[in-house]
C-alpha positions in Angstrom: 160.7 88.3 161.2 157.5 87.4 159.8 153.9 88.6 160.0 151.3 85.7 160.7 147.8 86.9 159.9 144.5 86.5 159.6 141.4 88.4 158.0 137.7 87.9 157.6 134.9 90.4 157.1 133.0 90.6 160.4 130.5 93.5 161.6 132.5 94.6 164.7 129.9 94.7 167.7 129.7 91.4 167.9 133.3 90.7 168.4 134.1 93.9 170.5 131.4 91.4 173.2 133.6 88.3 172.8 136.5 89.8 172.6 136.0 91.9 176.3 134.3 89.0 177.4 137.4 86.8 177.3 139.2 89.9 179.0 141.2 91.2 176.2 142.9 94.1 177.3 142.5 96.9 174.5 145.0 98.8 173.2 144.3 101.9 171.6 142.6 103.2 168.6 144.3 105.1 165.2 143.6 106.3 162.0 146.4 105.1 159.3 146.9 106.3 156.4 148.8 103.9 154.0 150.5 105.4 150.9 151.5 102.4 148.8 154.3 102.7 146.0 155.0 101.3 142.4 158.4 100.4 142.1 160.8 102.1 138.9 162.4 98.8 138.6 159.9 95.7 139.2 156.1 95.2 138.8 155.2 94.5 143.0 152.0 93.6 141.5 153.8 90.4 140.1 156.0 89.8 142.6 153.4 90.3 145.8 155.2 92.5 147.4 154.4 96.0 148.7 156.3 99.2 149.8 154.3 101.5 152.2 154.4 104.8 153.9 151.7 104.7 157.1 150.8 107.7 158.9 149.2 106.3 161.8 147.7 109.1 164.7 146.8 107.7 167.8 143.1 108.7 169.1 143.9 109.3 172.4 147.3 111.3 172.0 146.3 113.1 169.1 150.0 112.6 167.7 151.2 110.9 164.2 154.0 108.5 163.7 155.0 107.5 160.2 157.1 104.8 159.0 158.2 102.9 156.2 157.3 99.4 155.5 158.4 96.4 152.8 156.4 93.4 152.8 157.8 90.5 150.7 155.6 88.2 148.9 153.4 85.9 150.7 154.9 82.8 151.8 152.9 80.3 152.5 148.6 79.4 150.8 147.4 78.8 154.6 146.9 82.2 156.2 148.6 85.9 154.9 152.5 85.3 156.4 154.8 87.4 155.0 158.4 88.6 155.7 158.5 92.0 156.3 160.7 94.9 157.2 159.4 97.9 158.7 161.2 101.6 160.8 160.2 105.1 161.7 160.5 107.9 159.9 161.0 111.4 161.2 159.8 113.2 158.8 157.1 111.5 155.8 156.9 114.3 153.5 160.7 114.4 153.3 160.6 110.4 152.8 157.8 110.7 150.0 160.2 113.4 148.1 163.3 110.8 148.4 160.9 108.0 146.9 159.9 110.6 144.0 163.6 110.8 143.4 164.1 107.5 143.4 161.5 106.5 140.6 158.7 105.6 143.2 155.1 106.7 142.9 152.3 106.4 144.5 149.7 103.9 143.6 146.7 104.0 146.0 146.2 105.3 149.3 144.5 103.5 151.7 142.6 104.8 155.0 141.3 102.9 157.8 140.3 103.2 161.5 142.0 100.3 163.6 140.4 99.4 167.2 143.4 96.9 168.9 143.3 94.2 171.7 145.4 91.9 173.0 144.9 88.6 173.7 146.5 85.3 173.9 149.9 86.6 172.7 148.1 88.4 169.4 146.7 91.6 168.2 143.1 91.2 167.3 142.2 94.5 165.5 138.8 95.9 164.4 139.3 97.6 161.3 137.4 100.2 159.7 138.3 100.6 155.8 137.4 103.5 153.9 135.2 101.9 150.6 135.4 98.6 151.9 134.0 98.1 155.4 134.6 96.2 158.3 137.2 93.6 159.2 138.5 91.5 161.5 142.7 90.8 161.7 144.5 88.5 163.7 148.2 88.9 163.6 151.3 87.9 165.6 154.9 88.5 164.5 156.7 84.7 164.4 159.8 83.2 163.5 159.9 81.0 160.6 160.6 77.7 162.8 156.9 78.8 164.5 154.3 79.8 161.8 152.8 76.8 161.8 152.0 76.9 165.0 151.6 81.0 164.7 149.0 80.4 162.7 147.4 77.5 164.2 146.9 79.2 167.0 145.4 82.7 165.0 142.7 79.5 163.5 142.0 78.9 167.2 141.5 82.4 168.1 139.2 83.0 165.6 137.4 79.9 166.6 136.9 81.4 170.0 135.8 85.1 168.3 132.5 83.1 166.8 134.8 83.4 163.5 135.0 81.3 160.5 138.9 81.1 159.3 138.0 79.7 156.1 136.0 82.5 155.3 139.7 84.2 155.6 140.7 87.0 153.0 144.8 86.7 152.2 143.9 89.9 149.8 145.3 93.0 151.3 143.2 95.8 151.6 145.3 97.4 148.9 144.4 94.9 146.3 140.9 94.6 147.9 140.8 98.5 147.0 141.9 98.2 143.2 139.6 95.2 142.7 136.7 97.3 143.7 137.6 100.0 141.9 
């Protein structure tokens, strides 16, 4: 499975009016906390991939889920599609000490508040990043036989959110983190 997305900066009242005036139906809210590893035997720097540990609590339920994600390197120079593999933990510490063993460390943590809404078949989510600001992400989960139209339809979306696409960032907010660093 793949991840189609988009991302552009964008102040988030604005978009919160379109979105609910198109009827998107809003999700939820979280806080994630991202813990991104180096790997013992590759550079993921060079490759463009990532292995994360996300902490997410939801707002309204007050409770934290935590799983484990790899996201290969991106796959296409149009939009930020990547392959990527992703389950639940039970228990994070314990999966943070079994990366330690392993030859993991962590690299850079990264904290954001996520506003979601759904619309048209994708998640349109207001992001809040600690040290960087605020975002805009358009995502949808694809086959490989329908990015192209995945993402042609994310470019419409965005259209319709008073968005420029090619004002898009295909920098994660990782690598948005170290660069400002």
């Amino acid at each position: 499975m793949y991840e189609v997305e988009l991302k552009v900066r964008a102040a988030h009242g604005p978009v919160r009016d379109r979105l609910v005036d198109r009827g998107a139906e809003h999700v939820g809210r979280v806080t994630q906390v991202d813990t991104y590893y180096d790997a013992p035997h590759r550079d993921f720097g060079e490759t463009d991939e990532a292995l994360r540990l996300r902490r997410e609590t939801a707002h309204d339920e007050a409770t934290t889920e935590t799983r484990i994600t790899y996201k290969g390197p991106l796959v296409e120079a149009a939009s930020k599609t990547r392959e990527e593999f992703e389950t639940g933990v039970v228990d994070g510490e314990t999966m943070d000490a079994i990366l330690g063993e392993l030859g993991f460390s962590p690299a850079a943590v990264v904290e954001k508040d996520r506003d979601r809404y759904a619309l048209e078949g994708y998640t349109v989510t207001l992001d809040s990043v600690a040290d960087l600001g605020e975002f805009v992400e358009v995502e949808r989960a694809a086959e490989e036989a329908s990015l192209e139209s995945a993402r042609e339809g994310a470019y419409d979306l965005l259209r319709s959110l008073e968005l420029d696409p090619d004002a898009q960032i295909r920098t994660s907010y990782l690598g948005l983190l170290l660069d400002a660093q």
